[in-house]
Structures are given as C-alpha cells and as structure tokens.
N, C-alpha and C positions, 0 to 999 in steps of 0.2 A: 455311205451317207452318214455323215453328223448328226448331233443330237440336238432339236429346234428349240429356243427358247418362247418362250410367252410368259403374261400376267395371269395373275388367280383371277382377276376380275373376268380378262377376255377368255378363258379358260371357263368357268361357271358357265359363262354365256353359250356353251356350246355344249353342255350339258344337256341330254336327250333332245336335242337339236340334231347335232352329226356325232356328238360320242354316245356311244350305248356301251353295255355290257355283256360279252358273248356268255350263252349256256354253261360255259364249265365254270365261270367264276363262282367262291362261293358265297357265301351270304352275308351280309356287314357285321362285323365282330368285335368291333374297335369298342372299349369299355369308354366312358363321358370324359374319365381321367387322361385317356390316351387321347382323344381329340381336344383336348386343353395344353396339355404337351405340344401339340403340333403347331397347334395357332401360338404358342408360346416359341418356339422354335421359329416360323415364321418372321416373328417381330422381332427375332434380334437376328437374325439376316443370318439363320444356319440354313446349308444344304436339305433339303428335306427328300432326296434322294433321285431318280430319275427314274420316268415314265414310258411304258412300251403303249406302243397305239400299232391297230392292224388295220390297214386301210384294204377296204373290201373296194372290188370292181363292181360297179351297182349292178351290172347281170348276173351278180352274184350273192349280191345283197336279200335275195329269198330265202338262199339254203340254211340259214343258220336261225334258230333261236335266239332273240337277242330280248335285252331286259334294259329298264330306264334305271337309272340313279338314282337312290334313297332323298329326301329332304324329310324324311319324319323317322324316322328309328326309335326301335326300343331297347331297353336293358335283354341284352340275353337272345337275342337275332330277330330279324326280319325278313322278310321276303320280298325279295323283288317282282317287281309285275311286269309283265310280258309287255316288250312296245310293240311299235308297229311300224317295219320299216316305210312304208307307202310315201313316196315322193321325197324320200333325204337323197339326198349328192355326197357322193364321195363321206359314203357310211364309213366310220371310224370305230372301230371295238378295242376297250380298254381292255390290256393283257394283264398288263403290273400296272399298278396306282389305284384300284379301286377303294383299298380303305381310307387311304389318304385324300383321295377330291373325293368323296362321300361324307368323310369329315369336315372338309375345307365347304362342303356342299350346306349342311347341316349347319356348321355352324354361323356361316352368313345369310342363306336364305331359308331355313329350315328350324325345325324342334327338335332333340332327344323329351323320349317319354323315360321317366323313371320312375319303377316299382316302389309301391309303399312296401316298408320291410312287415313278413310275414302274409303278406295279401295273396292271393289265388289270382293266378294267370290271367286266366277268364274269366274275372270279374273287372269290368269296368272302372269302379272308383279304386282298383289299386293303382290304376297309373295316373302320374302325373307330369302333364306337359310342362319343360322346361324349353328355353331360350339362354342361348350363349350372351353374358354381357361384358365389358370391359372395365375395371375400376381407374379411370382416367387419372386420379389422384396417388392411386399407387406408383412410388419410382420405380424403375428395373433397377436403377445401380442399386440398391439395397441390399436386393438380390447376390449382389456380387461379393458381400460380406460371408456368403455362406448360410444366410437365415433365411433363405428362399423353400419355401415347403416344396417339397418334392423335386430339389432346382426349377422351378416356374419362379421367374424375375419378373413376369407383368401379371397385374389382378386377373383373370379370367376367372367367370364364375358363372353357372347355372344359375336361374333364375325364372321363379311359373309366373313372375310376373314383373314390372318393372320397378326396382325398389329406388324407396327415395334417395336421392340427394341431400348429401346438405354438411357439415361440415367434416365429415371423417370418409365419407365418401362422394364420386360421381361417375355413377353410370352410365356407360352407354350400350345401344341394342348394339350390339359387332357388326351385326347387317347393316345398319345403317350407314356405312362406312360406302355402300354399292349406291347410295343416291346423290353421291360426291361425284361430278365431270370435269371437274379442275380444283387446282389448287386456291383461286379464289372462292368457290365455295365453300373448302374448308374453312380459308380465313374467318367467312360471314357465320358459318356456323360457329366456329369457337370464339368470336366477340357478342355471339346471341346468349349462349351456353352460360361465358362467364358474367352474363346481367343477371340472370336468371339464379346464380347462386348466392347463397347467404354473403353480407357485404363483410364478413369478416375470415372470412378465406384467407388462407394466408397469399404471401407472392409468389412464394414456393409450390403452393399445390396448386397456383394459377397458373406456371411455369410449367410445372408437371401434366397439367391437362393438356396445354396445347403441345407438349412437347411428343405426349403419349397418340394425340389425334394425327399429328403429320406423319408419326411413324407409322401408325393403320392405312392410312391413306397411301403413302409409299409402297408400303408391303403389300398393296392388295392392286392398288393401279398401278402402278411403275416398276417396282421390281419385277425381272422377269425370271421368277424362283421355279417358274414349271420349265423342265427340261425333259423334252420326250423324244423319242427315237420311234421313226414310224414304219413298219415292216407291209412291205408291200406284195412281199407272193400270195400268190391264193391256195396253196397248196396246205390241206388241212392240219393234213401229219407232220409237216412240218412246225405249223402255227401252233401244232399242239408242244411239241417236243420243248419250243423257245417258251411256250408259257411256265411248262415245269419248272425248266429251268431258271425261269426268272422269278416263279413264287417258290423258289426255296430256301429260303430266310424268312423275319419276322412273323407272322401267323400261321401257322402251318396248315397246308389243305389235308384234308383229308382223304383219301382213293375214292370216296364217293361223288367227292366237287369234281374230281378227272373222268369218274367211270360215266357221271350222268351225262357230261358233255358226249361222250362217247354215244350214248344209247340215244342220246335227242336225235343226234345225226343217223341213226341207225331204226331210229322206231319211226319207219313213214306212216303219217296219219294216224300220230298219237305221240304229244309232248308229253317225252319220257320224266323230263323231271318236275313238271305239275303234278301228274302223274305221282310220284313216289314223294315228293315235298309232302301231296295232299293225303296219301294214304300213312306215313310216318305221322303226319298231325292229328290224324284220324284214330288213330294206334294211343297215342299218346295223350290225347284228350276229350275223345267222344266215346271211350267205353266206359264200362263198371265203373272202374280205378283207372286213377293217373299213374302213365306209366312213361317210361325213357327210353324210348328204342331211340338208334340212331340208322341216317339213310345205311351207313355200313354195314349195317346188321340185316337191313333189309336185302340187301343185294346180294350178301352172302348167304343165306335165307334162299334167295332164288336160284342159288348154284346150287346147292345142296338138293333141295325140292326137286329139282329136273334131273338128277344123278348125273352133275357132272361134275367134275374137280371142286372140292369145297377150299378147297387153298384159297384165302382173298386176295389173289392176284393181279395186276391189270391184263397178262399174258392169258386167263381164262374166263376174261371177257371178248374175244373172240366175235369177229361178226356173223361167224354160224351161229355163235353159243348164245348171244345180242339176240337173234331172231329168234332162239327159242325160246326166251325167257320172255319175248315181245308177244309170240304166240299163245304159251301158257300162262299170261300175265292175269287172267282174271281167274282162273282158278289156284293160282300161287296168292293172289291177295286173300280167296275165302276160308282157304286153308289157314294163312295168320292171321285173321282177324279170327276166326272158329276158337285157334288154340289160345289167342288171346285173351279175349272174351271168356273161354272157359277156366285160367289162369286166374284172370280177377273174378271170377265169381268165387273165388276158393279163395282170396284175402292176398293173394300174390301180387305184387305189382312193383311201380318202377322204384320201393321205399324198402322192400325185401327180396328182392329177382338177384340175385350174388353172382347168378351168369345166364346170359341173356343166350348161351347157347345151347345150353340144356334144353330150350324150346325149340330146337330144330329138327329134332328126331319128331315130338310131336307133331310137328309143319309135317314132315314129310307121312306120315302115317295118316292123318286126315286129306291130303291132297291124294293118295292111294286109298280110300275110303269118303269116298267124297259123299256118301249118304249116311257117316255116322253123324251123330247129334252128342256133343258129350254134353250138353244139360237137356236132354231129353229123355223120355218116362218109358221108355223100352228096355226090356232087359239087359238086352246088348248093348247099350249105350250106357245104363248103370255102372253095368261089368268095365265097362271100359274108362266110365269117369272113372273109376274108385281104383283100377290099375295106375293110372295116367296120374291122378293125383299123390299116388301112396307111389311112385317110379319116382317123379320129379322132386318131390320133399325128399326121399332119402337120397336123392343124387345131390340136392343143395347144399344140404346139411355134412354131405361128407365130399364137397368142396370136387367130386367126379371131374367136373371140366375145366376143374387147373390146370395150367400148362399145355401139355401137349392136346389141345382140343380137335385140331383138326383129326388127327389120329383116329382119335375116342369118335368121333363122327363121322370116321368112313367106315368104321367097324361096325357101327352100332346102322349104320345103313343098310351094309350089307347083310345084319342079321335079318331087319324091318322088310327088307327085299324078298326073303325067302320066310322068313315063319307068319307074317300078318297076310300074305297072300291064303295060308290054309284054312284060317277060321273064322275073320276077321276081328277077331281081337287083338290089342294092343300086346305085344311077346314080353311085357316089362320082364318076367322071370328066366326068361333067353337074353334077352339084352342084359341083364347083369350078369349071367355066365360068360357073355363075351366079355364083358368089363372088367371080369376077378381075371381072364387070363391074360389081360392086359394091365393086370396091377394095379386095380382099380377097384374099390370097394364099396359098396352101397349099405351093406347090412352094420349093424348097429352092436357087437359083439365087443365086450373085454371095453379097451380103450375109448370105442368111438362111440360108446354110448358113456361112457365119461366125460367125454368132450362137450358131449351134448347137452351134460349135467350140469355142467359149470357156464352155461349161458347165464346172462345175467338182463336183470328188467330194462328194457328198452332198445337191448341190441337188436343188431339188424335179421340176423336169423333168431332170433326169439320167437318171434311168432311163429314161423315156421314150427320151431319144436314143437309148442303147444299145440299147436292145429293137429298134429300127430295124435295127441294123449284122448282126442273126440270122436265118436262116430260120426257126426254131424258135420258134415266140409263145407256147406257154401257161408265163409264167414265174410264173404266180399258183399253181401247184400245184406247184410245185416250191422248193425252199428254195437261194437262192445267195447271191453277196455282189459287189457291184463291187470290183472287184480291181485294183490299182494293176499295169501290167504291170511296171513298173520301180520293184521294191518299194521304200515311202515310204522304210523305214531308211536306203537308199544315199544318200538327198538329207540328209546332215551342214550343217545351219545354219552352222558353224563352221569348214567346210572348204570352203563353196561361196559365203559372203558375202562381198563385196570384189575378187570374182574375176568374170572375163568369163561364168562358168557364173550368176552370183548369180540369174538367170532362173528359173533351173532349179527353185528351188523354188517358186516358183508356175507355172510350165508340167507340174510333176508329179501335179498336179490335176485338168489339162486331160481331155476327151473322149478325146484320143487316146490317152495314157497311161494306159485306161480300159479294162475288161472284165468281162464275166457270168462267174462259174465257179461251177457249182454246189456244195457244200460241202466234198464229199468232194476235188472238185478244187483246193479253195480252200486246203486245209489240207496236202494233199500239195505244194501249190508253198511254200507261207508263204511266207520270208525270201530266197528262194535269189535266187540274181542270174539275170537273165532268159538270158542264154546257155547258163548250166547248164541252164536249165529248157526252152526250149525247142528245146534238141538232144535234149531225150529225148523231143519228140511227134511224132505223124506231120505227113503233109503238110495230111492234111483240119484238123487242127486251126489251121493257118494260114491257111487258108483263111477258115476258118469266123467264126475275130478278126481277121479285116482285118490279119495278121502280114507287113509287107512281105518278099520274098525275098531279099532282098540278107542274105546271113548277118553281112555286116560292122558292119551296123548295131546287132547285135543286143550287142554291149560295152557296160558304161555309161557311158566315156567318148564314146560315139559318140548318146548320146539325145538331141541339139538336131536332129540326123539323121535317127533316127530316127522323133522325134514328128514331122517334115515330113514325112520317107515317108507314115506311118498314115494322118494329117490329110488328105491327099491321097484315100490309098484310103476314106474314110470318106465324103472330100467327095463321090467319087464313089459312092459307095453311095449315098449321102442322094439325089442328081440323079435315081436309078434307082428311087428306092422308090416315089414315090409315080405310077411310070407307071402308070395304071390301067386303058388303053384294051384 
C-alpha cells in the first residue's frame, strides 16, 4: 500500500479525535526556532517529510497506553497526558511525525510557553505564553537574496500578545488562517485587513499582504503536504521494530522512550511510565536540591538494585527481568529517593553530581538495608552517613566512574553483596580495595591531591573539595557561599601584573584561598582584609578552615606564603579523609 495524502487543516482536525500517541513515543522536544523552520518550510511548498500511522483493530484499542497531542508546550519538555480511548473508531497511533504535527498543532491552534532567562522552573512568573504570528508585509523573495536569518524567507514570529500593525509591519494570529472555508473568505478578509491599515502603506506591502494570506491559506487548506503510510498489523513486536526504525534520524530517542513502551505493556495494573515520568520529576524537583536524573538512569538503577545485568541494554529488559523490577518497584523507588535525599542534604546535586552512577552502589546497599536511615540519630546510621558521604566525595573527585562504569559496578556489587550482609555497614573501605585492583583509585596521595589543589572558585567539583576540608557535612540545608579568604578586591590587575606577584591573580582562585561561610558569616567578613578579620575569631574557627597559625602569614603581602601553608594543611586533610578502616 501507498503513502495517502491530505491537508494540515483536515489533518489537525483529527488530532485526539482518531490520532493519538502510543506509550513509547517520547516527549515534544522541538525548540520555538525548529517549529518556525517548519511552518517556514511549509509556505514555500518543501517536502516536510513522511508520516507512519498504525491503525489499531478497535478490539484492540485497550491494550495500549495512548497519549493526546500537545497544543501548549514548554521550553525544555512536556508531558503528555493519558487519553482515553472510549468510543474512537478505527484508533490511529502516530509512529513517526509526532514532532512535526505537534508543531504544525501548536503553532495554529495552540501556545509555546517560554522561560524568562535565569527564572526557576517552578516558579510560575518565569514563563511566558507566547502565540505563533505571521508578518504579512514581509516578502519571501528577500529571502532569496541570502539575507534571510536562519534561511527563514517568511516573517514568523512568537508573540505573548498581539502587536500592532501599522506601517513597518502586519500581523496575523497563524491560527487564524483555520476560520478561512473558502477562498472568498480569504478575499473578504484581506479587503477588511487592508481598510484597517494606515492609508499610506505602500502597494507593494499591500501586494505582499495578500500575496503572503493566499499562500497560508493554500498551504494549510489545499495543499496536501501530509503524506502518511498506514501500518495495519497488530502485531506488537513488530509495530515496535518499524518505529525504531523509523525514528532513527532527526531527534534522537533515547532507550528509555523504547524501554518505557516495553514495561507499560508489561506492568499490568500500573502505567509504567507515569509511573517513572512522576518519580524522575519527583527526583528532580521535590527534594532538598534540584537535581538531573534522567528516566535512563533510573531504569538502569533498577537493573543494578535487583542484581541483574547492569549493561543498559534493550536485550536485559527482558519480560522476566520487566516483572521483576514491576514487583520490586516500590522498594527500588525508596531506596533512590533515601540516597537521594541523603546526597542533597550533603550540598550534592544535579550542579555538582560529575556521575550520576557513583549513586548506584549506594541504591543497592540501602535497598539491602532497608531500615538504615542515613539522616538519622543512631549510631549506625552516623557510622554509615559519614562512610557513604567521605566513599562518594572521594570517588567524584578522582573521576572512579569514568569510562568503564559498568565494570566498576559489577565489582563494586559483588563486593556490597558479600561484606554489607556481615555488619550492616556501608564496606566503603572494601569497595576501594576492589577499585585499586581494578585500577581505580580513590585515595588522595602524590598527584591527586594536586589535582585537587588546583580547582579553581566556582568549578563544578569545587565544592565538593571543600566539603572534604569540614567536619560538619549537611551543607544542602543550610545556605553559604565560597568565600575567597583573601578577599578578590585586594588582587588589583593593575598593581599586580608585570610584577613578581602577577601569579597571584590566578593562585586567588585556588582551593587554598578558598572557604564555606555560611551567609550570615559571609557578609560580616565582605571586603575586610584577612588579618582584620581573623584576629577577631577564635581559635576553633581556625581550626575548623585549615587557618595555618603562623599569625605572620596572615598580611596580604605575605599570601604566596600563605596559600603554601593552607595547601599543605589541606593536603593533609585530603590523606586523612578518606581513612575508612
């Protein structure tokens, strides 16, 4: 069978009517600029590529998960919401085409929300609704000169609201173009449109307007630009095989948009991917700290956790291995929400996490201990924060789960398997004995406490280091700041370049010249020069920042001095942290 044509209009119209979206597709990802490209593509009569549709047997029409089409999207994904097949005929589920009619969806009957730059997620006033509009007075052949932004030959343009008219432009809502049922209505509209503008328009952008409206009108009722090919077996595995193979070009799915498909059909009497959608969101924005897990991490997460193959592969998703993970699915969630949870209380999260799989050994050791508490006031639980946190800081810092990970995590399994079962405590100091004889290093000796030294203010494991140099670990519940101990101002560009000091401005960055202070303390010190500042603390508080004692040091002519001192007391701090016998 051939590939059927139709219009975008009669198309739209069948939008969560008879096409839905099956469970494995994955979530609208099309950036505002990519659906301006397309409706630009559109109007000058390019191919915009061809469409796979699977026509279900409506006795069939239960088994599957199916999802409605976007008309509101936001920057950075959304989530589709469950329909409801109940009384559709000859159900139709889009295989290939979803970004593209979600876009063609959005931008004639729908919004894009776009984020205010710098705003938080979940805060309300950072987004804002925008509408696709047309500038009617822009010519395409312009375009054809080469001075078309981005090759886009027609005005397309976001807009929160409908801006005026008048002689440099005229807009229209794109949608509007859907309450056009013939071409005399077009007529009437663009002889209304052009009273309505200023009378000194030129003829040309009068030209241009009606010229630009007949082409909307064309390309949305009359041309028949959707080309789709409709697959009619009902055979899953099959339906599954042609999808892969049909979204493997432009946005790339992920093994999670395939594997969730897989477990929706597999997890009876629990949709598996509201399911992991809601507990990844959950992960990410209802604990301590904002963090970045992805569904992939979670699924592989639950290969690991059950002790079975951690390879993330589609071949050990298995419908045995499906129903094991369906059966231990709520103590696999408590287990990573636990070590999460306990991760951001210690200042970790998705701004400093450098591998998201250093947290799988903890997953699997609290799901094998399912009555520890690592923020809880028992000694055992103490014992096992202060391992658990001083284990994963030095595995970050010396980059452990580069490369070969999977490896490093079936090792580090089997150690967790046989020594956490004797005591219940966390084996951090076995699990690196496995790691040094896999080449793998955690301790802080010679070079890699060099490494460590040469972090600089605001990098990503920075804080990390310093969280090392405190006794004090829950920095995720408390608000501070790294504090330059020998404040930035004193290092003058203009009075230290050219001169034996000219170092100094980049050694003021360093680790050593580096410190926690929580806010209240951060703002009582500001500017002041470090000898002022700390001859007014006690002894504990030098202690507590690695503050060498030599008072002589503490000048700012003497800081090549003293960042040697600190560097020193740090290096030896780092030697000692991660004793864990």
């Amino acid at each position: 069978m051939g590939y059927t044509p139709d219009t975008i209009a009669a198309t739209l119209k069948k939008l969560n009517e008879k096409y839905l979206l099956p469970a494995i597709q994955r979530e609208f990802v099309w950036a505002p600029e990519q659906v301006i490209k397309l409706f630009d593509s559109v109007m000058r009569g390019y191919p915009i590529g061809s469409f796979l549709f699977w026509e279900l047997d409506d006795e069939n029409r239960e088994k599957w998960d199916v999802y409605k089409f976007l008309d509101r999207v936001r920057e950075g994904g959304t989530h589709n919401q469950l329909a409801s097949t109940a009384g559709i005929k000859n159900l139709t589920l889009v295989l290939d085409g979803q970004q593209r009619l979600t876009s063609l969806n959005v931008g004639l009957r729908g919004v894009y929300e776009f984020k205010r730059k710098y705003g938080r997620r979940d805060n309300p006033d950072t987004w804002t609704t925008k509408r696709l509009f047309l500038d009617l007075f822009k010519n395409p052949r312009e375009g054809e000169d080469g001075d078309a932004e981005e090759g886009i030959y027609y005005g397309f343009r976001w807009h929160e609201s409908s801006p005026q008219n008048g002689l440099e432009h005229c807009w229209l809502a794109v949608g509007r173009v859907l309450d056009f049922e013939s071409e005399e209505q077009v007529d009437d509209f663009k002889d209304r449109l052009e009273e309505s503008l200023p009378g000194n328009v030129t003829r040309n952008q009068l030209r241009t307007m009606r010229n630009n409206l007949d082409r909307l009108y064309r390309a949305i009722h009359k041309d028949e630009i959707i080309a789709y090919y409709s697959e009619r077996e009902q055979n899953y595995d099959r339906v599954l095989d042609i999808f892969v193979r049909a979204n493997s070009e432009g946005t790339k799915l992920t093994k999670s948009d395939l594997l969730l498909s897989m477990v929706t059909s597999n997890w009876s009497g629990l949709n598996a991917r509201e399911e992991i959608y809601g507990f990844v969101d959950r992960l990410n924005g209802q604990l301590t700290r904002k963090n970045s897990f992805s569904k992939d991490f979670v699924l592989k997460a639950c290969l690991a956790i059950l002790d079975l193959p951690v390879t993330y592969k589609v071949e050990n998703f298995s419908s045995q291995n499906l129903d094991k993970i369906r059966s231990g699915w709520s103590g696999i969630k408590t287990a990573i929400e636990h070590g999460v949870d306990f991760i951001n209380s210690r200042g970790i999260d998705g701004a400093n996490l450098t591998s998201s799989n250093a947290l799988i050994p903890i997953f699997y050791f609290l799901h094998q201990h399912p009555s520890v508490r690592l923020r809880g006031s028992s000694s055992e639980d103490y014992i096992n924060a202060a391992l658990i946190r001083r284990w994963l800081c030095a595995c970050l810092l010396n980059n452990v789960f580069g490369g070969s990970s999977d490896t490093i995590l079936t090792a580090i399994r089997e150690r967790l398997r046989g020594e956490s079962q004797l005591s219940g405590l966390f084996p951090a100091q076995a699990i690196l004995d496995s790691l040094r004889k896999l080449g793998r290093s955690a301790t802080f000796d010679g070079d890699a406490a060099d490494r460590v030294l040469d972090f600089k203010y605001g990098g990503q494991r920075t804080f990390l280091a310093l969280t090392m140099l405190y006794d004090e670990a829950s920095w995720g519940t408390m608000s501070f700041h790294q504090d330059h101990i020998f404040p930035k101002s004193f290092f003058k560009n203009k009075e230290l370049e050219g001169t034996s000091r000219a170092d100094w401005l980049s050694w003021k960055d360093r680790i050593g010249n580096l410190c926690l202070l929580v806010d209240a303390e951060n703002e009582e010190k500001s500017n002041r020069s470090f000898e002022d500042w700390v001859n007014t603390r006690s002894q504990d508080y030098k202690r507590r920042h690695l503050i060498p004692d030599d008072a002589s040091l503490y000048s700012f002519d003497k800081f090549d001095s003293f960042l040697a001192a600190r560097e020193e007391l740090v290096r030896s701090r780092l030697r000692g942290f991660i004793e864990l016998r």
